[in-house]
Backbone as JSON Lines, residues from 0, in Angstrom:
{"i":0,"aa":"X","n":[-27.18,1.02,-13.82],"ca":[-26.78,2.43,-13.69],"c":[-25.89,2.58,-12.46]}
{"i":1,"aa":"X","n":[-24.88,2.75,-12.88],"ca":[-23.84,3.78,-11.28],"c":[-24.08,5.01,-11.64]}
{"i":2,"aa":"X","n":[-24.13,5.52,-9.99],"ca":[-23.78,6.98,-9.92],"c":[-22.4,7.21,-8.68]}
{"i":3,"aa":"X","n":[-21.31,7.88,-9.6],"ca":[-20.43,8.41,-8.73],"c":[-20.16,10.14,-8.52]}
{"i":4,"aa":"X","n":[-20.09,10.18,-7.38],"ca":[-19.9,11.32,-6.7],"c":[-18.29,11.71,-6.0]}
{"i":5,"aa":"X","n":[-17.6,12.83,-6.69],"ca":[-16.32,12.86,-6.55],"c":[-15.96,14.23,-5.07]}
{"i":6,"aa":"X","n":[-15.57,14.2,-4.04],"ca":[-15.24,15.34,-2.8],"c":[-13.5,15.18,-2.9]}
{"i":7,"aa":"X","n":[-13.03,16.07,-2.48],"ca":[-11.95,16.16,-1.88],"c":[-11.05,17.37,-2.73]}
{"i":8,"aa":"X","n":[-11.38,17.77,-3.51],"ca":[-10.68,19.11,-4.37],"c":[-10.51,20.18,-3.7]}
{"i":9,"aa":"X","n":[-9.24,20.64,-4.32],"ca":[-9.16,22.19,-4.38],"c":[-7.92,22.55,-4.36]}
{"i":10,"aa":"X","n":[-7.28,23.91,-3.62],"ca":[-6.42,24.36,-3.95],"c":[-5.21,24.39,-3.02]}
{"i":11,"aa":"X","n":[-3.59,24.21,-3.24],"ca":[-2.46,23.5,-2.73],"c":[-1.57,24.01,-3.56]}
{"i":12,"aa":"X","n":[-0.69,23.85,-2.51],"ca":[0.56,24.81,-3.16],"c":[1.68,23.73,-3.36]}
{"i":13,"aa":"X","n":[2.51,23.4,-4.46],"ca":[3.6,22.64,-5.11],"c":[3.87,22.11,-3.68]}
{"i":14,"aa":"X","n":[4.19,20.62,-4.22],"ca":[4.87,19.93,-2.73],"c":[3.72,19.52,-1.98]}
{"i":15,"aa":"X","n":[2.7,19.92,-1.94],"ca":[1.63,19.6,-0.59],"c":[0.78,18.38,-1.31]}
{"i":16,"aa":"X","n":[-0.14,18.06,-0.82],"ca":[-0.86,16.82,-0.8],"c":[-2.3,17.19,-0.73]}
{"i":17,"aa":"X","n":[-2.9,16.32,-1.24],"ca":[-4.89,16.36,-1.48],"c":[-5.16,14.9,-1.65]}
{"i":18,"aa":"X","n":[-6.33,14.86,-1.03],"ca":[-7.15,13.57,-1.24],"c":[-8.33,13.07,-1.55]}
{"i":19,"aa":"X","n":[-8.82,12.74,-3.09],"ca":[-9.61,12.42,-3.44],"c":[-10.47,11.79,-3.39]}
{"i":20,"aa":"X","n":[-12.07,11.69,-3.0],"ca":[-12.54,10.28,-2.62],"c":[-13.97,10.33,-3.71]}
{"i":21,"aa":"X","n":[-14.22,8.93,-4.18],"ca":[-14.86,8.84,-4.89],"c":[-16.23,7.73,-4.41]}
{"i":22,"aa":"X","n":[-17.54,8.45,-3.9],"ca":[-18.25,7.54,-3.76],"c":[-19.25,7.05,-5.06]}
{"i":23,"aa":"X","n":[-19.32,5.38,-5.15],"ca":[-20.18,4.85,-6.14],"c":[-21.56,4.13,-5.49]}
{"i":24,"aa":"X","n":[-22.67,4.56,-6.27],"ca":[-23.75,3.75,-5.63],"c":[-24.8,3.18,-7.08]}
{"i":25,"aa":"X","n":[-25.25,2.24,-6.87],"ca":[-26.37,1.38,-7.72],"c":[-25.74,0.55,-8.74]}
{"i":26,"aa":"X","n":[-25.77,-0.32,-9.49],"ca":[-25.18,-1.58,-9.9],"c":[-23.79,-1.8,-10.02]}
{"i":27,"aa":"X","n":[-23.23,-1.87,-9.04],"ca":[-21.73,-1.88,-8.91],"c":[-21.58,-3.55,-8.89]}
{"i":28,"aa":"X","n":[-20.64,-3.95,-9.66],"ca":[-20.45,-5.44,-9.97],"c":[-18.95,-6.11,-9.35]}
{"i":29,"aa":"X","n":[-18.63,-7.15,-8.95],"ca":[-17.33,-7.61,-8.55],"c":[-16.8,-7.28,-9.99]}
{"i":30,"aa":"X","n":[-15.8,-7.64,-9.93],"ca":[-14.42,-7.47,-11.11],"c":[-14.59,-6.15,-11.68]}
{"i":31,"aa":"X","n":[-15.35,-5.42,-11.93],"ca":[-14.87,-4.24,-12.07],"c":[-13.88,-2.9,-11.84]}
{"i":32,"aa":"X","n":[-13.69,-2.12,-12.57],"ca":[-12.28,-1.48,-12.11],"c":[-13.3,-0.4,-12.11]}
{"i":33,"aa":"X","n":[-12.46,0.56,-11.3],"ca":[-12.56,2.05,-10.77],"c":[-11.47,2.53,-10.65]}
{"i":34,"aa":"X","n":[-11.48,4.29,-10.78],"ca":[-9.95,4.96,-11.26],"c":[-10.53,6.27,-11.49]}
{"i":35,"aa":"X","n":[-9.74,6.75,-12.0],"ca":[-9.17,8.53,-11.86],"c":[-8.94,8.81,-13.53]}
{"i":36,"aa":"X","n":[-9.07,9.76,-13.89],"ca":[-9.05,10.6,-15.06],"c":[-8.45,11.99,-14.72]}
{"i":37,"aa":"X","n":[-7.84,12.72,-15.96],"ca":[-7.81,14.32,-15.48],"c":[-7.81,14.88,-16.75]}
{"i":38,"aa":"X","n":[-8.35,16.05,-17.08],"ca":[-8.06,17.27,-17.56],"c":[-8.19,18.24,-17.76]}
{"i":39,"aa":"X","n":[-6.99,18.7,-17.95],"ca":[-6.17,20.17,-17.75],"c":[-6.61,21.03,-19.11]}
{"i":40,"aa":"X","n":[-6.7,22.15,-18.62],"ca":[-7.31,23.26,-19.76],"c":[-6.94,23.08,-20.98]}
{"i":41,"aa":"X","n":[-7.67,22.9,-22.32],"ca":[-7.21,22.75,-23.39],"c":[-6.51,21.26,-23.9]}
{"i":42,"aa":"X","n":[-6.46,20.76,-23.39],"ca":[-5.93,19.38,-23.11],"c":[-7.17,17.94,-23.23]}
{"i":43,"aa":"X","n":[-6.44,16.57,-23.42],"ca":[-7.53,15.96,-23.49],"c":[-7.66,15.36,-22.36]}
{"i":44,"aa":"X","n":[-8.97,14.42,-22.1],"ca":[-8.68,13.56,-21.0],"c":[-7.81,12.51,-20.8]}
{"i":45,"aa":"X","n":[-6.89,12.87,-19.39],"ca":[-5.85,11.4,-19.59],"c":[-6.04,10.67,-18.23]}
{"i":46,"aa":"X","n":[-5.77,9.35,-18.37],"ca":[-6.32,8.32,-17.2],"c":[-5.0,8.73,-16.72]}
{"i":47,"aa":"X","n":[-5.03,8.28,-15.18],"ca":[-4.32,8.48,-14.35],"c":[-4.12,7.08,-13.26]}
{"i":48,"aa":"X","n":[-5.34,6.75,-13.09],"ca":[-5.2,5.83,-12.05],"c":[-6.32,4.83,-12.12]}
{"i":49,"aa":"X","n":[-6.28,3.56,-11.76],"ca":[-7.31,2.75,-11.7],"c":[-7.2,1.46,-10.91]}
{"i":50,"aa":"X","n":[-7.79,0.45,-10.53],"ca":[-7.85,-0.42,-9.34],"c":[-8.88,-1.65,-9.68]}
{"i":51,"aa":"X","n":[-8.33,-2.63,-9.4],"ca":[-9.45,-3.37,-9.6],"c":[-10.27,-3.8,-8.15]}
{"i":52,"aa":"X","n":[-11.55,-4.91,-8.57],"ca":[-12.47,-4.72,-7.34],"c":[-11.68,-5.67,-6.07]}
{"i":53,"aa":"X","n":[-10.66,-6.12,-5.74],"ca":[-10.41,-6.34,-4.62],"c":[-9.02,-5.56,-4.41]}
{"i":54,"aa":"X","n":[-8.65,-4.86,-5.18],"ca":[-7.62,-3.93,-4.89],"c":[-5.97,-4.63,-5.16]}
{"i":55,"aa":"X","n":[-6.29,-5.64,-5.48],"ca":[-5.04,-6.34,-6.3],"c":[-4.22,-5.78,-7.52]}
{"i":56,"aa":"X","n":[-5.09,-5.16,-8.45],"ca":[-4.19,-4.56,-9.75],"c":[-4.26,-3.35,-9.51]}
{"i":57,"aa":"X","n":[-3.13,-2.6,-9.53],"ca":[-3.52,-1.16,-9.56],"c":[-2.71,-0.71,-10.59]}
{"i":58,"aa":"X","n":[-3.33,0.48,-11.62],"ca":[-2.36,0.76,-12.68],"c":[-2.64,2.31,-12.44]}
{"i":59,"aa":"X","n":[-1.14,3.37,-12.92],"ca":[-0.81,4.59,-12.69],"c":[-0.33,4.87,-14.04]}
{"i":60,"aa":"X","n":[-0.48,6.42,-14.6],"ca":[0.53,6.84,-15.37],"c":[1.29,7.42,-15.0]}
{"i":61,"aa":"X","n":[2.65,6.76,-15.97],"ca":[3.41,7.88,-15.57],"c":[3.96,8.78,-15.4]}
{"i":62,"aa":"X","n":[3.56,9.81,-15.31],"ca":[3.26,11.22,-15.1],"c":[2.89,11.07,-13.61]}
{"i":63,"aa":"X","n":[2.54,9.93,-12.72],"ca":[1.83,9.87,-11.42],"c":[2.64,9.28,-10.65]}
{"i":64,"aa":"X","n":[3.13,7.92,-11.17],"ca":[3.78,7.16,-10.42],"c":[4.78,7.62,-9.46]}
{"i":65,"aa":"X","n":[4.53,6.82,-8.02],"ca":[5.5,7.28,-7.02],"c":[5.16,8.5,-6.04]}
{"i":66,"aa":"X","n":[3.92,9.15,-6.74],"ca":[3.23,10.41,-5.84],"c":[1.61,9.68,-6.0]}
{"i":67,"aa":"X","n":[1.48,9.16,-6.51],"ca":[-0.46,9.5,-6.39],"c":[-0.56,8.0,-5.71]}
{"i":68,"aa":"X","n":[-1.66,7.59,-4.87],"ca":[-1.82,6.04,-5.03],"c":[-3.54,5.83,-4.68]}
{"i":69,"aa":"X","n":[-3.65,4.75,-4.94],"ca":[-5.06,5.01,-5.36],"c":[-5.74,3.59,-4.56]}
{"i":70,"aa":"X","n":[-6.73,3.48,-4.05],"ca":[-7.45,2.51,-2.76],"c":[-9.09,2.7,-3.31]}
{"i":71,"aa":"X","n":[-9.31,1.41,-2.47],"ca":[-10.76,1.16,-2.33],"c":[-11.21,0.44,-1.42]}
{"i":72,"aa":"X","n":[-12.36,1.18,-0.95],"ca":[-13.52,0.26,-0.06],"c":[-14.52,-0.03,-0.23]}
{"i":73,"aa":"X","n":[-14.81,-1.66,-0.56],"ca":[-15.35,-2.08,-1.29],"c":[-16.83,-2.03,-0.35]}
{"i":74,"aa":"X","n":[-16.69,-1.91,0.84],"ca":[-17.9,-2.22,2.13],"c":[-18.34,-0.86,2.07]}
{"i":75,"aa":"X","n":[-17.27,-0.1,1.49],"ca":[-18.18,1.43,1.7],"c":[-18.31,1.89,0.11]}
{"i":76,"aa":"X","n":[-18.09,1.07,-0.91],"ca":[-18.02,1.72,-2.01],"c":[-17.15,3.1,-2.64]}
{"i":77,"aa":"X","n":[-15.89,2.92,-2.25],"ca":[-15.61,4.2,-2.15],"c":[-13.86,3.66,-3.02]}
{"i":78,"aa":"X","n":[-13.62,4.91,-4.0],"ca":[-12.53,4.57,-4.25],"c":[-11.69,6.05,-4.2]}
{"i":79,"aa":"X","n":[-10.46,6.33,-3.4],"ca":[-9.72,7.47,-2.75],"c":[-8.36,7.33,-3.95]}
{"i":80,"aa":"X","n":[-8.06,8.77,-4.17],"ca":[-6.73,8.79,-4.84],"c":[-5.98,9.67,-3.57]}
{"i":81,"aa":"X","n":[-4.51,9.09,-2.88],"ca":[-4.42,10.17,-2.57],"c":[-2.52,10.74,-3.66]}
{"i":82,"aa":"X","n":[-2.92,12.01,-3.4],"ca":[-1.73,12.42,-3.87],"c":[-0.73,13.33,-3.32]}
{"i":83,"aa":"X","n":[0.23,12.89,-3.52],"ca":[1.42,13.72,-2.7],"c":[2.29,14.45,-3.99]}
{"i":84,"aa":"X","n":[2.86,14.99,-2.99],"ca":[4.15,15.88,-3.83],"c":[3.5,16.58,-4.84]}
{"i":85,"aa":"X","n":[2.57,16.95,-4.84],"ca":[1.78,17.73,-6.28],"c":[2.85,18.71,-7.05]}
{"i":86,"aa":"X","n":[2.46,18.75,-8.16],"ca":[3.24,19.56,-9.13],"c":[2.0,20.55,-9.99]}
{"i":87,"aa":"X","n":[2.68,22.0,-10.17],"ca":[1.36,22.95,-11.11],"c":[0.5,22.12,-12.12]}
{"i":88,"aa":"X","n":[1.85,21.08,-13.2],"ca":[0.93,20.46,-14.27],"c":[-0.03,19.34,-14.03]}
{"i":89,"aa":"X","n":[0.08,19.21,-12.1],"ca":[-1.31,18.09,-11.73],"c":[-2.27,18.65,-12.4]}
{"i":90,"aa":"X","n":[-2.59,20.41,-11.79],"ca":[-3.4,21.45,-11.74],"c":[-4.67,20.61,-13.05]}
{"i":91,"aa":"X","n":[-6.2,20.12,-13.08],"ca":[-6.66,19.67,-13.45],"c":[-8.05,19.55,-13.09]}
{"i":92,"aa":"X","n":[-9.19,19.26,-13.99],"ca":[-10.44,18.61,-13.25],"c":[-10.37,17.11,-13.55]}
{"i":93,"aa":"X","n":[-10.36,16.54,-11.99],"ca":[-9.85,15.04,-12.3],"c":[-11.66,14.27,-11.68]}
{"i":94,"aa":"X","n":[-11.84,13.43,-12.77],"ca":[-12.85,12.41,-12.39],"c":[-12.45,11.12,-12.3]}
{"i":95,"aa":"X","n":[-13.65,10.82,-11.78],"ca":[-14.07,9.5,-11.13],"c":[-14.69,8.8,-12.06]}
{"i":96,"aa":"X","n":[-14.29,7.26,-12.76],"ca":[-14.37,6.52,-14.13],"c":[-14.34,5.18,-13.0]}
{"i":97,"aa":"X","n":[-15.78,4.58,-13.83],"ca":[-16.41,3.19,-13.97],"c":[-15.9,2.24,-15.28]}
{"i":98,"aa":"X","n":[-15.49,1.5,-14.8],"ca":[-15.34,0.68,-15.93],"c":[-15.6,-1.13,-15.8]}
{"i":99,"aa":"X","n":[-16.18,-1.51,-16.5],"ca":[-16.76,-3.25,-16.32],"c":[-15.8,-3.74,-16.2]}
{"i":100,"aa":"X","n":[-15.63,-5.4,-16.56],"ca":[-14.68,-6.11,-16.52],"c":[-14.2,-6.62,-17.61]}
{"i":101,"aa":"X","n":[-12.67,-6.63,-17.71],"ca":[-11.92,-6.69,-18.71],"c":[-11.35,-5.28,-18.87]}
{"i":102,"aa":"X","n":[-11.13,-4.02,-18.32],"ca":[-11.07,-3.41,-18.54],"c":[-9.88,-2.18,-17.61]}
{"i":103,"aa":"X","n":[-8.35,-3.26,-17.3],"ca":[-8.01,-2.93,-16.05],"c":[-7.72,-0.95,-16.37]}
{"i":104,"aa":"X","n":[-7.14,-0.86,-17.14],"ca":[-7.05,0.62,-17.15],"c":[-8.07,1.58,-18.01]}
{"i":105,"aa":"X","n":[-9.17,1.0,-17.57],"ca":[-10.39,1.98,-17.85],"c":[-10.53,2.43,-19.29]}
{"i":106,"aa":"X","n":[-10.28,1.56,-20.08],"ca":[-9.86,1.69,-21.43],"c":[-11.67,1.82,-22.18]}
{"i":107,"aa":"X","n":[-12.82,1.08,-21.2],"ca":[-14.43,1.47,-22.11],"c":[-15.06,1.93,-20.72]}
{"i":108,"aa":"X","n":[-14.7,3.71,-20.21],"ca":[-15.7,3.98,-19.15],"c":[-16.84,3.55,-19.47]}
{"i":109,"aa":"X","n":[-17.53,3.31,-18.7],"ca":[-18.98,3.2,-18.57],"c":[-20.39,4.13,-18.31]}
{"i":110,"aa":"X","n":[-19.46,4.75,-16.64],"ca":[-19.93,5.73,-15.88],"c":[-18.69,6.65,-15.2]}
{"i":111,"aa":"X","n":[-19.04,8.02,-15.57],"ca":[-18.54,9.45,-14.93],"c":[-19.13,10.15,-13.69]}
{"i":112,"aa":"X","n":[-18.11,10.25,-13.17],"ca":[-18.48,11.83,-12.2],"c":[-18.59,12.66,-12.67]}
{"i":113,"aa":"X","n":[-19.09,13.46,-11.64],"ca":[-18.97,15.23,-12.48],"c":[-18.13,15.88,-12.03]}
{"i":114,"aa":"X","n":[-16.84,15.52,-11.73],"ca":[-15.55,16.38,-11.93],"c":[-15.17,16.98,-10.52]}
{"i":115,"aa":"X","n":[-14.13,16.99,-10.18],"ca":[-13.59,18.03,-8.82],"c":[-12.72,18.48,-9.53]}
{"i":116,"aa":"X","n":[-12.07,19.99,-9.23],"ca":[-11.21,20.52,-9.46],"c":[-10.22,20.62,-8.45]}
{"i":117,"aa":"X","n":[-9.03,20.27,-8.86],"ca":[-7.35,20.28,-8.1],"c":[-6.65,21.66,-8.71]}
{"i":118,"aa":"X","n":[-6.54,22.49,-8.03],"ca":[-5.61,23.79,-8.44],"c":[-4.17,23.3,-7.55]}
{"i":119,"aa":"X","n":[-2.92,23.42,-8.65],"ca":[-1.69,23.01,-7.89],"c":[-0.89,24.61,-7.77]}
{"i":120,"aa":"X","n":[-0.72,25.71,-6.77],"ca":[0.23,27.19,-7.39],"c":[1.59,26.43,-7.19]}
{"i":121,"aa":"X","n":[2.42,27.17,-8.05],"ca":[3.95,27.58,-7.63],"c":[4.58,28.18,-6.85]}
């Protein structure tokens, strides 16, 4: 069982920056990936970001690339998105996604957060 716990949300105006941090605790395994999800009202969930466990692969969509980047500490269990340059259609509830190994872009979560919300205004 993991449990992750997602802080760093809220509300930012176009252009500004937020930083996501995602703490994981109880059977966390080497090679596993960790990453980011979002969605936006009415919309489905779309991956965004993910990392593997020594921070060597990192994969983005793109819709992200070039503004979001995404880290981990593996001594503190913790995996951070941060994002810059935000745009309204960030505007989203973005989680925090477990995924085993084999699995660099989080393609069979495992384990969820329960969501932070990012409001982006114009």
């Amino acid at each position: 069982q993991v449990h992750l716990v997602e802080s760093g949300g809220g509300l930012v105006q176009a252009g500004g920056s937020l930083r996501l941090s995602c703490a994981a605790s109880g059977d966390i395994f080497s090679r596993d990936y960790m990453g980011w999800f979002r969605q936006a009202p009415g919309k489905e969930r779309e991956f965004v970001a993910s990392i593997s466990w020594f921070g060597l692969s990192t994969y983005y969509a793109d819709s992200v690339k070039g503004r979001f980047t995404i880290s981990r500490d593996n001594a503190k269990n913790t995996v951070d998105l941060q994002m810059n340059s935000l745009k309204p259609e960030d505007t989203a509830v973005y989680y925090c996604a477990y995924a085993p190994m084999g699995n660099p872009q989080l393609q069979r979560v495992a384990y969820w957060g329960q969501g932070t919300q990012v409001t982006v205004t114009s």
